[in-house]
C-alpha positions as CSV (number, residue, x, y, z in Angstrom):
1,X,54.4,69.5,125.1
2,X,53.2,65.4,125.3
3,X,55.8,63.5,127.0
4,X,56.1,61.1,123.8
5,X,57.0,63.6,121.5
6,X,60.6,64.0,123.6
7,X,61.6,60.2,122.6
8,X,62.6,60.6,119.3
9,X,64.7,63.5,120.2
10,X,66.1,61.8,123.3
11,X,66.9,58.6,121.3
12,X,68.5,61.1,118.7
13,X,70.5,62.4,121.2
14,X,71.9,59.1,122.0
15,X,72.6,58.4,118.8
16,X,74.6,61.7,118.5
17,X,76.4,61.0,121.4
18,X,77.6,57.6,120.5
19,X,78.6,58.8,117.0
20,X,80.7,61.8,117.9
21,X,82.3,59.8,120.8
22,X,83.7,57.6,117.8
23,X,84.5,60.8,116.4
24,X,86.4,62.0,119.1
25,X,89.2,62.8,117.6
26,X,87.1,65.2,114.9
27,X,85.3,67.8,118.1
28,X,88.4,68.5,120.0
29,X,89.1,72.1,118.7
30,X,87.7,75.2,120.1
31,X,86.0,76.0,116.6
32,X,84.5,72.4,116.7
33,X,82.9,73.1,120.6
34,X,81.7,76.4,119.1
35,X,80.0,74.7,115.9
36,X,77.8,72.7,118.5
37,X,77.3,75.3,120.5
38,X,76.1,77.8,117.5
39,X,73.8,74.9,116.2
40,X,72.4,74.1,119.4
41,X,71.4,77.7,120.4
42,X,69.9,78.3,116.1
43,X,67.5,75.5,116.8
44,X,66.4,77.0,120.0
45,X,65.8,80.4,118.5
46,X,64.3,79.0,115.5
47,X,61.8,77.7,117.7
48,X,61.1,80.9,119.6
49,X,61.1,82.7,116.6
50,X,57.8,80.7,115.4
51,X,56.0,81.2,118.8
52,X,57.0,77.7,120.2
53,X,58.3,76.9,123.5
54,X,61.8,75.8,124.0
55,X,62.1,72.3,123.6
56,X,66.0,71.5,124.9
57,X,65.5,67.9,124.4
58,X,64.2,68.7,120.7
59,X,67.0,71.6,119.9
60,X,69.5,68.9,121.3
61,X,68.4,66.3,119.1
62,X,68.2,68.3,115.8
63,X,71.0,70.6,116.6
64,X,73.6,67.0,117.5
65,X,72.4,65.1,114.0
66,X,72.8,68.6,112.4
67,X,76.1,68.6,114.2
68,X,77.2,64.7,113.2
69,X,76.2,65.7,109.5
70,X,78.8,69.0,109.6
71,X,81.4,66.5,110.8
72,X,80.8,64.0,108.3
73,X,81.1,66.2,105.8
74,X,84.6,67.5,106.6
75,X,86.0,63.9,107.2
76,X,85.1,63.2,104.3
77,X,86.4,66.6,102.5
78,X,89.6,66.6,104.6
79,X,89.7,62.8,105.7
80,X,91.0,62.2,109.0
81,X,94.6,63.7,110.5
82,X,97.3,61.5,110.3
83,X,97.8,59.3,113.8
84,X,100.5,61.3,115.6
85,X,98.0,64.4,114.6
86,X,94.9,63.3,116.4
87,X,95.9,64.4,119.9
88,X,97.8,67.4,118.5
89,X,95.1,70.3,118.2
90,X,97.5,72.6,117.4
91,X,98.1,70.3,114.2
92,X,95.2,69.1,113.0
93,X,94.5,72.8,110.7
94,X,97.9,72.3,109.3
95,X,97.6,68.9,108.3
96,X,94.4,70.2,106.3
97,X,96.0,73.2,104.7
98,X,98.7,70.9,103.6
99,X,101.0,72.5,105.6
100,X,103.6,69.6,104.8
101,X,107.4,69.7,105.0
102,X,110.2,66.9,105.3
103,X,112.7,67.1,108.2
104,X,116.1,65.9,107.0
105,X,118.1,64.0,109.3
106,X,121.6,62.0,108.9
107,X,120.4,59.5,111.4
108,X,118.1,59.2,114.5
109,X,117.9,56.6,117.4
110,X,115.1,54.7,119.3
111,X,115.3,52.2,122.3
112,X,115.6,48.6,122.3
113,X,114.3,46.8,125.7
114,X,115.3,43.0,123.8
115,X,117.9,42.2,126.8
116,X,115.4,43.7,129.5
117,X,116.9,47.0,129.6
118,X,117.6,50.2,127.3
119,X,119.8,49.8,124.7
120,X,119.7,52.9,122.0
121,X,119.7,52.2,118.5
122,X,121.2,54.1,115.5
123,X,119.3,54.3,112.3
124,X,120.8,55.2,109.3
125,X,120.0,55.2,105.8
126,X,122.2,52.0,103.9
127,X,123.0,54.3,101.1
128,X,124.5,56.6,102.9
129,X,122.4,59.5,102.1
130,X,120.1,61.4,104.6
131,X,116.7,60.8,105.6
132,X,114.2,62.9,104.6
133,X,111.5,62.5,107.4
134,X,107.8,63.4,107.2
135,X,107.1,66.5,109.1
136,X,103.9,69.1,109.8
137,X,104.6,72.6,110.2
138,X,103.0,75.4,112.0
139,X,102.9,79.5,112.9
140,X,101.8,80.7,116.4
141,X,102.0,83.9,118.1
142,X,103.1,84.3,121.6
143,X,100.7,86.4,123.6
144,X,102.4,87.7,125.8
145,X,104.8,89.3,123.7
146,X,103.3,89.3,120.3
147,X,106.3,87.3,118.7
148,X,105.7,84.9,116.0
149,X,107.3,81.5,116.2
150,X,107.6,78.6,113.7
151,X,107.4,75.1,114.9
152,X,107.4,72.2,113.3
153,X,106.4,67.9,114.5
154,X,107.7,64.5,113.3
155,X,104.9,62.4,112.6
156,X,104.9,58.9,113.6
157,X,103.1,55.6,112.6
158,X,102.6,52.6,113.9
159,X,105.1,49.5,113.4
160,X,103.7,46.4,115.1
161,X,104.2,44.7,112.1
162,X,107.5,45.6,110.5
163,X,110.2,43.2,111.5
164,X,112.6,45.8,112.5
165,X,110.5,49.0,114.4
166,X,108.7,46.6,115.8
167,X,111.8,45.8,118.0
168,X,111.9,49.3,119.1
169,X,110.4,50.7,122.3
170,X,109.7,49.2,125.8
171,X,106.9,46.7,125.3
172,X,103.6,46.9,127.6
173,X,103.4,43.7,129.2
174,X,99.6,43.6,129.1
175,X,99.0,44.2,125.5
176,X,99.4,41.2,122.9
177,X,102.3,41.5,120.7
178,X,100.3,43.2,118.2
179,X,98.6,45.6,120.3
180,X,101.7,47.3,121.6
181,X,101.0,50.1,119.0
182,X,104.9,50.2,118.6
183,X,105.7,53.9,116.6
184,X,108.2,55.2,113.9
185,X,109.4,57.7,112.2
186,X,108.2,58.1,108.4
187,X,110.7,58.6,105.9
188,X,109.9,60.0,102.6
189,X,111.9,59.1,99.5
190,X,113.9,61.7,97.5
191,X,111.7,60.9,94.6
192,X,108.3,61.3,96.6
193,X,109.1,64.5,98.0
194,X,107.2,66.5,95.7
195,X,104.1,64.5,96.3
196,X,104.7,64.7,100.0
197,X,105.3,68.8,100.3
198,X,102.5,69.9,97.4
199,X,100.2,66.7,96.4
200,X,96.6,66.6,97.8
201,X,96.3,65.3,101.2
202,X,95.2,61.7,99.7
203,X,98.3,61.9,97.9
204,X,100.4,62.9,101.1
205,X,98.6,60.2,103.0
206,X,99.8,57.3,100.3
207,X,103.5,58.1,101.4
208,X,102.6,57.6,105.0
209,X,103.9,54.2,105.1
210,X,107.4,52.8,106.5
211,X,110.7,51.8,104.6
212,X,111.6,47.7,104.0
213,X,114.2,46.5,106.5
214,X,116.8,46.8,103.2
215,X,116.5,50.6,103.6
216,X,117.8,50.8,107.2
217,X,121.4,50.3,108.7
218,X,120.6,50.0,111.9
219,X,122.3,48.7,115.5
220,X,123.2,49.5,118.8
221,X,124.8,53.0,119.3
């Protein structure tokens, strides 16, 4: 096959590559690996199928923009995981099923580094009645000996800009203030609960914000 003709799918390729390195966070799964690996090799046979030689560079191209296309697509039905999520494989599928739940909690404590060392805070809620903390929850079997556990994680968010989170946490010394990427806990209201455990995940995601200040009773432990 003429030289020329592998461009386009070489420039395609590097198109692909850029985009789903933006995308990281959506082709970290197993299933996702597998999805470019099934796309890659129906191109190829596709191509064999018809009598033509196999063209990697053009099964990469088509097979990648085919891939970019499948990925777009599911952002866009699922949207993308919540922050703490994105590194979390094992909770990325639960966030998508809506597999939601709120963790309750009479009070939980983060580090303050203000006076140059750790000095553990106490958060409480200034009503006195518990907080009800945003949660994902998940099944998994163990393999060895075929039990089934349930887990659950606290999802986070980031707080660089709320006066009093913000405080928490040892700062980096060589990120600006705002760039510390400073992270807290996400408590869900009594009266947003329902949303939160069986609303759609754009629903869910409108709760995923932090309390005012005049929520918290907070200080040192």
């Amino acid at each position: 096959m003429n030289s020329l003709i592998h461009w386009p799918a070489m420039v395609a390729c590097v198109v692909v590559l850029i985009a789903c390195s933006c995308r990281v966070d959506q082709m970290r799964s197993d299933r996702d690996r597998w999805s470019w690996f099934c796309v890659y090799a129906l191109i190829t046979l596709l191509q064999l199928l018809r009598g033509q030689p196999a063209d990697w560079n053009d099964a990469a191209g088509i097979g990648g923009i085919l891939l970019l296309v499948i990925v777009t697509w599911r952002q866009w039905v699922h949207g993308p995981p919540p922050e703490t999520t994105r590194d979390l494989v094992s909770y990325k599928d639960p966030w998508k099923r809506g597999q939601r739940c709120i963790i309750p909690a009479a009070s939980f404590d983060e580090p303050n580094w203000e006076s140059g060392k750790n000095q553990w805070w106490t958060f409480r809620r200034a009503d006195g009645d518990l907080w009800g903390l945003a949660g994902l929850w998940n099944v998994w079997v163990d393999k060895a000996t075929g039990e089934v556990h349930e887990s659950y994680t606290m999802l986070t968010i980031n707080a660089d800009e709320h006066p009093l989170m913000n405080r928490m946490h040892k700062p980096d010394p060589k990120l600006a203030p705002d760039k510390q990427d400073k992270r807290s806990v996400i408590p869900i209201e009594a009266g947003d609960f329902d949303q939160w455990l069986e609303g759609t995940v754009d629903q869910a995601r409108e709760l995923m914000k932090l309390a005012p200040v005049e929520v918290f009773d907070a200080g040192p432990t």
